[in-house]
DSSP file (Angstrom, degrees, kcal/mol; ACC not computed):
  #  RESIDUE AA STRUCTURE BP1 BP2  ACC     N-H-->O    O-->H-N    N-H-->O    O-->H-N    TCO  KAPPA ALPHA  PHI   PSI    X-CA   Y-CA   Z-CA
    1    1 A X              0   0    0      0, 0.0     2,-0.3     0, 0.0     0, 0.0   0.000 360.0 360.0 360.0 138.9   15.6    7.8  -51.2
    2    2 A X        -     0   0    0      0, 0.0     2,-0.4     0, 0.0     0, 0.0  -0.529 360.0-139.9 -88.7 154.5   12.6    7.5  -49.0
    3    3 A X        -     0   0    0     -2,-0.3     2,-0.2     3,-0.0     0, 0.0  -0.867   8.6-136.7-106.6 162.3   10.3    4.4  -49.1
    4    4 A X        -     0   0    0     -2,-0.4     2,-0.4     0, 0.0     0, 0.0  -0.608  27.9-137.4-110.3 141.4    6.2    4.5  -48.8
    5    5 A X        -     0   0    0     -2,-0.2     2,-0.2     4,-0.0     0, 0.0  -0.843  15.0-133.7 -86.6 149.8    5.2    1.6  -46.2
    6    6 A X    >   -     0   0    0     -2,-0.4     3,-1.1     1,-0.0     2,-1.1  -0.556  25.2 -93.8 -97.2 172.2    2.7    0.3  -47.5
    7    7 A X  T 3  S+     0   0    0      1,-0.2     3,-0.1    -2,-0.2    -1,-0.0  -0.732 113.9  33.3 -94.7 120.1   -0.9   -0.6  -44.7
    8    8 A X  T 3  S+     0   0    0     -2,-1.1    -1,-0.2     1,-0.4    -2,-0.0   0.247  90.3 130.6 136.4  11.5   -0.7   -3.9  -43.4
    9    9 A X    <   -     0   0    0     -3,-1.1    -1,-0.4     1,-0.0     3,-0.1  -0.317  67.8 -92.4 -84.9 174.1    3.4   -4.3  -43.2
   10   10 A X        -     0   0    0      1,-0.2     2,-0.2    -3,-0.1    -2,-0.1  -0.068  43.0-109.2 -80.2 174.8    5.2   -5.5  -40.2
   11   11 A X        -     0   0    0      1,-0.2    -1,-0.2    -2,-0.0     2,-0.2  -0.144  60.3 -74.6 -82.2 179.8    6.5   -2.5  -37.6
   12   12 A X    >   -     0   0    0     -2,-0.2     3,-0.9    -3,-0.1    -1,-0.2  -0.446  41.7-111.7 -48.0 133.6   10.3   -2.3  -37.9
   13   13 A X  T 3  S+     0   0    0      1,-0.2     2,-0.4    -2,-0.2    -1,-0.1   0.977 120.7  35.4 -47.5 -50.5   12.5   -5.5  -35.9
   14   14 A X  T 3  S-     0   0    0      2,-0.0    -1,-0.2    -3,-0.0     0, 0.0  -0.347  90.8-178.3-100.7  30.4   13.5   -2.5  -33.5
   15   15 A X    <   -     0   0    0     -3,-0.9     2,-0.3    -2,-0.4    -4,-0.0  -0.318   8.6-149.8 -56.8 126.9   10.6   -0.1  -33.1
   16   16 A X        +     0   0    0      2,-0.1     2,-0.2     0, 0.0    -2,-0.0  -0.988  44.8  24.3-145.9-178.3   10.6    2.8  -31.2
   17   17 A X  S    S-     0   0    0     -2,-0.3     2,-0.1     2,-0.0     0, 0.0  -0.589  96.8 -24.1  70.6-167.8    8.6    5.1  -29.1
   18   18 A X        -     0   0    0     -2,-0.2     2,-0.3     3,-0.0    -2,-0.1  -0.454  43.6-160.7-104.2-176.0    5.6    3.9  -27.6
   19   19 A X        -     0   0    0     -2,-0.1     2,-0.4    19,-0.0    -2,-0.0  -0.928  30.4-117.0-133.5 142.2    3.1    1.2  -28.0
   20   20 A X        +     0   0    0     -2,-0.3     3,-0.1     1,-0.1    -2,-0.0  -0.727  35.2 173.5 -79.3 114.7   -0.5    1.1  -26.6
   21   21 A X        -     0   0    0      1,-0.5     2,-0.3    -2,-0.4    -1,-0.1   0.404  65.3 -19.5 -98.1  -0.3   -0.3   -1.8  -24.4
   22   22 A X        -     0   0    0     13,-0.1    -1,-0.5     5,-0.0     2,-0.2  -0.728  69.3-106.9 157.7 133.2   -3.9   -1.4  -22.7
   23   23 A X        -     0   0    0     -2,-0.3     3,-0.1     1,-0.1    -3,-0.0  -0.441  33.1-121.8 -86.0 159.8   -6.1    1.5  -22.4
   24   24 A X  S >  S+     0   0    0      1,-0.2     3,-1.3    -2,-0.2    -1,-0.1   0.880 112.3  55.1 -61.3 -52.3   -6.2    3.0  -18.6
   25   25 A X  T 3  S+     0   0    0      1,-0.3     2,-1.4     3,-0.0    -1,-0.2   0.951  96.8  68.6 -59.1 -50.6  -10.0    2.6  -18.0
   26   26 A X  T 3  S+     0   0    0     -3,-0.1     2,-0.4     2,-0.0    -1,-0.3   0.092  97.5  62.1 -85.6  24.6   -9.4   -1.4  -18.9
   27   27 A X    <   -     0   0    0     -2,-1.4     2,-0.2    -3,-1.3     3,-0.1  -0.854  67.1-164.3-164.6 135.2   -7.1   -2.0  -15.3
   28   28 A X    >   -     0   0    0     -2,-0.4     3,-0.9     1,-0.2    18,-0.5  -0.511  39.6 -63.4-109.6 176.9   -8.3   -1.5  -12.0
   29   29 A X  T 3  S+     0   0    0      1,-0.2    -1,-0.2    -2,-0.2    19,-0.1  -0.245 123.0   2.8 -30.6 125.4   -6.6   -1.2   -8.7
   30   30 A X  T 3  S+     0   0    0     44,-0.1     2,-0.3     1,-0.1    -1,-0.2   0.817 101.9 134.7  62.6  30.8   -4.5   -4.3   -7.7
   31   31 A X    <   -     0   0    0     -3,-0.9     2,-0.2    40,-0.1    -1,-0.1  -0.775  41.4-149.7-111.8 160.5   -5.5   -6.1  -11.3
   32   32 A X        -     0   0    0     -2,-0.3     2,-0.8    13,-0.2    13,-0.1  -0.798   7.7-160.3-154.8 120.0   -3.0   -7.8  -13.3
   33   33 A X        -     0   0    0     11,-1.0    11,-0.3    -2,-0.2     9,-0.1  -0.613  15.1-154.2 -55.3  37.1   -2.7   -8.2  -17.0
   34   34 A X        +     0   0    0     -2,-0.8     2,-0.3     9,-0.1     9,-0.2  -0.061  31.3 174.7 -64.6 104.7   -0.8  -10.6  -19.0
   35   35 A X        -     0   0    0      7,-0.2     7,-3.9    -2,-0.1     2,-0.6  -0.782  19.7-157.7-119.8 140.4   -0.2   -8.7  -22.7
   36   36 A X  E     +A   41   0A   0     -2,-0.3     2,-0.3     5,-0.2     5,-0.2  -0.928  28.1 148.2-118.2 141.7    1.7   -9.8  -25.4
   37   37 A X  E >   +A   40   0A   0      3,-0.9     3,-1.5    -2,-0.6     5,-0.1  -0.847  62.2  19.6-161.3 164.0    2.9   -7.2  -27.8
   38   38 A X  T 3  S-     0   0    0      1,-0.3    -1,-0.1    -2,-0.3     3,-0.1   0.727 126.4 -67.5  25.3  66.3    6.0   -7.0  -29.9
   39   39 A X  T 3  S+     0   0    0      1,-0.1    -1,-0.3    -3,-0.1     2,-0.3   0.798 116.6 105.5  24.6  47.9    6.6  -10.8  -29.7
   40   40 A X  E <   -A   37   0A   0     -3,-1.5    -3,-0.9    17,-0.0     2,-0.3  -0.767  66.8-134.6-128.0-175.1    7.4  -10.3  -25.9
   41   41 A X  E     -A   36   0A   0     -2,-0.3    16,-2.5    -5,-0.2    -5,-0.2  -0.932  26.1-178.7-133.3  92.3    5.2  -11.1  -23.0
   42   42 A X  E     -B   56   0B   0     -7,-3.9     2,-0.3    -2,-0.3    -7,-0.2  -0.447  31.6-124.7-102.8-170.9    4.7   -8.5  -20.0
   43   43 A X  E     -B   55   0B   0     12,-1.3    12,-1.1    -9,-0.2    -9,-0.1  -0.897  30.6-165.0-131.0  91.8    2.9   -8.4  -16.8
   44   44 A X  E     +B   54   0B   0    -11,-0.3   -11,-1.0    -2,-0.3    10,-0.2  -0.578  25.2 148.0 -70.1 121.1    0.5   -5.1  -16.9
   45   45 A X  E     -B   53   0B   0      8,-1.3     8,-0.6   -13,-0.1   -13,-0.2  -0.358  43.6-133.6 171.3 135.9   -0.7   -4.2  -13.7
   46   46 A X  E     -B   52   0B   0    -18,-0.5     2,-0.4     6,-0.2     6,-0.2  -0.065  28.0-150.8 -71.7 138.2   -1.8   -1.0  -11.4
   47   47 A X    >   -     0   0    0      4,-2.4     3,-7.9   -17,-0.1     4,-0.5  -0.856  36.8 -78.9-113.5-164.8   -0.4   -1.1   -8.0
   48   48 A X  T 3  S+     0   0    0     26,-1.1    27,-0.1    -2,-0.4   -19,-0.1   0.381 125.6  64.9 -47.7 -10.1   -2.2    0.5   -5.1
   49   49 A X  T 3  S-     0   0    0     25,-0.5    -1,-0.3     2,-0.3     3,-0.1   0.499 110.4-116.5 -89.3   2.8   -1.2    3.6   -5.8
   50   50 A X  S <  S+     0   0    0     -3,-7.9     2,-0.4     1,-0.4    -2,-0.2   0.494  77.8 122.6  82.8   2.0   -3.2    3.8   -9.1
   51   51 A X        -     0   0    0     -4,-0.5    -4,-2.4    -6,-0.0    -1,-0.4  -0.805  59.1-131.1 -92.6 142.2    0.2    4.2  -11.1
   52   52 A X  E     -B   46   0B   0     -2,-0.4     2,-0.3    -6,-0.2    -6,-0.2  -0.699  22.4-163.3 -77.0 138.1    0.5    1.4  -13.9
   53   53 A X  E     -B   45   0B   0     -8,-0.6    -8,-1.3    -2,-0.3     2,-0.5  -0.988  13.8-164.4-148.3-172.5    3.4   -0.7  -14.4
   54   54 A X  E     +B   44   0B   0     -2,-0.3     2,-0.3    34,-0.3   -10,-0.2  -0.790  16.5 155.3-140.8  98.0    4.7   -2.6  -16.7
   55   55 A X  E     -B   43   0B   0    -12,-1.1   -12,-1.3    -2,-0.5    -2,-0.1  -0.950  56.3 -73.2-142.3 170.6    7.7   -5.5  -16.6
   56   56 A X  E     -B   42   0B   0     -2,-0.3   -14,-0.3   -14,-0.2    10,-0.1  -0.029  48.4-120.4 -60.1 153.1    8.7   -8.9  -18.7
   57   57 A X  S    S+     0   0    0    -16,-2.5     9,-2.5   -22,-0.1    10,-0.3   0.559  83.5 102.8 -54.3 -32.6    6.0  -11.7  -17.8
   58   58 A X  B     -C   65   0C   0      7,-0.2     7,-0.2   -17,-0.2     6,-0.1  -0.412  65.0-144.0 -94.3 153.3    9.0  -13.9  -16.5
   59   59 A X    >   -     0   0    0      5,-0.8     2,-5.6    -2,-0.1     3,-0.5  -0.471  10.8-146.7 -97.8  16.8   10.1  -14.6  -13.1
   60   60 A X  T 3  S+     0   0    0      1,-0.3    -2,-0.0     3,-0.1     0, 0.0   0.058  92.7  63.1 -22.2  -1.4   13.9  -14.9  -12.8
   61   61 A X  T 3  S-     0   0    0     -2,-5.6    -1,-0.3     3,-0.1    -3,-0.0   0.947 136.3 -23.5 -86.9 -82.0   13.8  -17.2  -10.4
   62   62 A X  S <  S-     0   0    0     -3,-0.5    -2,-0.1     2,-0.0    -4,-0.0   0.290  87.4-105.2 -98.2  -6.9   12.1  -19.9  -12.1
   63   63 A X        +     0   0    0      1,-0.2    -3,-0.1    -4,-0.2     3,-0.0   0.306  55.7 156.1  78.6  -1.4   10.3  -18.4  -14.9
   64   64 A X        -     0   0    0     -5,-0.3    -5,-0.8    -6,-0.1     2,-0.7  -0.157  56.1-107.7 -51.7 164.7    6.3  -18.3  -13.9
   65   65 A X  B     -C   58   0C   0      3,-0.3     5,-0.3    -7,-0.2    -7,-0.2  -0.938  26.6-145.7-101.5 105.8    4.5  -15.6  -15.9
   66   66 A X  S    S+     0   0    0     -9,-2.5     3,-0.1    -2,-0.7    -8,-0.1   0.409  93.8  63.5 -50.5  -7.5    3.9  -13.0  -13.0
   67   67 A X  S    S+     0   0    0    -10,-0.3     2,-1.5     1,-0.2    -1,-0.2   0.829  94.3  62.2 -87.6 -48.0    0.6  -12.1  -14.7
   68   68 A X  S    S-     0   0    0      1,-0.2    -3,-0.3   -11,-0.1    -1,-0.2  -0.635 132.5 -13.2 -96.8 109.5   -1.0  -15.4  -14.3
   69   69 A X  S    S+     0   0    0     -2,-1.5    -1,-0.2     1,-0.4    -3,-0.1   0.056 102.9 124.8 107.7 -17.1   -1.4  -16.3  -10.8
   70   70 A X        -     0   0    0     -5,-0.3    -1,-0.4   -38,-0.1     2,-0.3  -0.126  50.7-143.1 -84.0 177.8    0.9  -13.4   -9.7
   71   71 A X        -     0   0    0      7,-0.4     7,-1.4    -3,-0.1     2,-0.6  -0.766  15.7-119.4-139.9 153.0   -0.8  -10.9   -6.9
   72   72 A X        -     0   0    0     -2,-0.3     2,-0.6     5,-0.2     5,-0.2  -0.932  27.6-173.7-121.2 141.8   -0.4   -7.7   -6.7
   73   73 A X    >   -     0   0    0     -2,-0.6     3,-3.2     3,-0.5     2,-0.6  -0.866  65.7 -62.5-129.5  96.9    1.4   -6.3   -2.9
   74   74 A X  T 3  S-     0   0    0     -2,-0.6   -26,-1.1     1,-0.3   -25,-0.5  -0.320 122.2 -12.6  65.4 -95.0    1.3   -2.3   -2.9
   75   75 A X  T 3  S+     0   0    0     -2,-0.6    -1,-0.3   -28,-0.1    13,-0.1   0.647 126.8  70.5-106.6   4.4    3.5   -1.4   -5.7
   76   76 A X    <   -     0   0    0     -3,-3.2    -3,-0.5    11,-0.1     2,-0.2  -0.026  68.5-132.7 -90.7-165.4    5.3   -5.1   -6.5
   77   77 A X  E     -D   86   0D   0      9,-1.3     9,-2.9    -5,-0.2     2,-0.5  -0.938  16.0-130.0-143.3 132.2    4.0   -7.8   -7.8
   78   78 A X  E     -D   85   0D   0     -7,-1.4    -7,-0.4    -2,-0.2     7,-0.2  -0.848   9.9-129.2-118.3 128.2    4.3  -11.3   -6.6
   79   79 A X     >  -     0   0    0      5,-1.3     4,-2.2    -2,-0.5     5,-0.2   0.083  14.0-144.6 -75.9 132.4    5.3  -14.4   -8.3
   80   80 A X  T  4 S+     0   0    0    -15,-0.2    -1,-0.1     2,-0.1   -14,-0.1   0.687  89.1  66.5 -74.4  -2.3    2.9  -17.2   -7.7
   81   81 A X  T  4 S-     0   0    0      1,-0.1    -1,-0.1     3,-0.1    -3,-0.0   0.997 130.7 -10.8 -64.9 -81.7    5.7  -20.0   -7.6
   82   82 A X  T  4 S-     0   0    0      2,-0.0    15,-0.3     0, 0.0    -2,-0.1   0.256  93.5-105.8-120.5  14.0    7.5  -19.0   -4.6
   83   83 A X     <  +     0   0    0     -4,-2.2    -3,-0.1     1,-0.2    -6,-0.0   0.484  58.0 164.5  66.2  18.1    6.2  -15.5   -3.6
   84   84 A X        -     0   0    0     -5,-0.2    -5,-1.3    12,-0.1     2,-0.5  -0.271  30.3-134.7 -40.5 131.3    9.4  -13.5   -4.9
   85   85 A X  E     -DE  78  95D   0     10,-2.2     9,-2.6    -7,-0.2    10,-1.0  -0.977  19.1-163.7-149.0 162.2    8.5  -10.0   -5.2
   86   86 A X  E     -DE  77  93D   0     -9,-2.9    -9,-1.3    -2,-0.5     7,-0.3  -0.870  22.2-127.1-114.9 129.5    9.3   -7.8   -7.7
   87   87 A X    >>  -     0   0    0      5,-4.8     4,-1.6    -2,-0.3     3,-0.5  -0.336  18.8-135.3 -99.1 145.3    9.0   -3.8   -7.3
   88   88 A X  T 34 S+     0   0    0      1,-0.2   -34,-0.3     2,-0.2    -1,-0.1   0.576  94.3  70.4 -70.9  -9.8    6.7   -2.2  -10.1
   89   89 A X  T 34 S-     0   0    0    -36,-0.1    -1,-0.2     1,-0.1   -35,-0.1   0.595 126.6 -14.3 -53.3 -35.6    9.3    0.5  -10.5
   90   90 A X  T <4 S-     0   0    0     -3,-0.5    -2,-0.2     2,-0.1    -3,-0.1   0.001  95.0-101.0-152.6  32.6   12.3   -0.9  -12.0
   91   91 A X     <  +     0   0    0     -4,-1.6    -3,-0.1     1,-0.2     2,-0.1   0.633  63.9 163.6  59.1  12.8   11.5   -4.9  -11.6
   92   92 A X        -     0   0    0     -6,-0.1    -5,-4.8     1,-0.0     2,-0.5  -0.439  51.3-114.4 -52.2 145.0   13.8   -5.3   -8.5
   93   93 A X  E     -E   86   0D   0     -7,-0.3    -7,-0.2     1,-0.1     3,-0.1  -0.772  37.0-177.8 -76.5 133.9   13.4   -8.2   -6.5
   94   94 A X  E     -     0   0D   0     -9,-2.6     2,-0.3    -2,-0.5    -8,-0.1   0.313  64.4  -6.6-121.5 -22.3   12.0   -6.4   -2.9
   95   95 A X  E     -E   85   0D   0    -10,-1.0   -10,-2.2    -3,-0.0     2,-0.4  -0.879  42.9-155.4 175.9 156.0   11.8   -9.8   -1.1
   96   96 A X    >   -     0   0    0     -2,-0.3     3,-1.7   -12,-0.2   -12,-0.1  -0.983  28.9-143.8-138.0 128.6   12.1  -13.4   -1.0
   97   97 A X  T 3  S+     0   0    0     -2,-0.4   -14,-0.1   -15,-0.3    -1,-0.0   0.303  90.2  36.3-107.3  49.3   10.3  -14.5    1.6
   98   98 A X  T 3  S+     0   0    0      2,-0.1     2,-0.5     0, 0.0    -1,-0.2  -0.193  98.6  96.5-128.8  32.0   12.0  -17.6    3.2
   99   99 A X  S <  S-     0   0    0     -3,-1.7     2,-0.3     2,-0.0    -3,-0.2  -0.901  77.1-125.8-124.2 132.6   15.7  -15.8    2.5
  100  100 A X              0   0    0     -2,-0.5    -2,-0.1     1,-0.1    -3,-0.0  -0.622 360.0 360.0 -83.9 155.3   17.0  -14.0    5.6
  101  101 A X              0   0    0     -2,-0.3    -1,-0.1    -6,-0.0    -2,-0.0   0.568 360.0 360.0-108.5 360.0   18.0  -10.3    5.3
């Protein structure tokens, strides 16, 4: 048996496909967002190459929210706490910069 949702019900615990986090026009080159959708927290934010991307708001290091205060360096983004940065492709850390390589 199917159910009707009715308009104004919750989404699903577990939605998916995608969710419009921010329209394109609304983020410029080097800008960075902090959006909360689906009781998470990301870090929205274009790098220098004009591609968006999009990873959780948290820091691993320490936890800052990389949207507020964070910078954006080419494609990363970098955490304003201790300048960890994080690549806008899959949220690897790319450097730390008082750690030797």
């Amino acid at each position: 048996m199917r159910k009707n949702r009715r308009a104004g019900q919750l989404l699903p615990s577990y939605p998916n496909g995608w969710f419009r986090l921010l329209g394109s026009a609304e983020l410029a080159r080097g800008e960075v967002r902090n959006v909360a959708a689906l009781g998470e927290q990301f870090a929205v934010f274009r790098g220098l190459d004009g591609e968006v991307y999009v990873l959780d708001a948290y820091c691993p290091h320490l936890g800052a929210n990389l949207a507020i205060g964070g910078h954006v360096v080419g494609n990363c983004i970098e955490c304003p706490f201790h300048g960890w940065i994080f690549s806008g492709k899959d949220g690897s850390c790319v450097k730390i910069p008082y750690a030797k390589k």
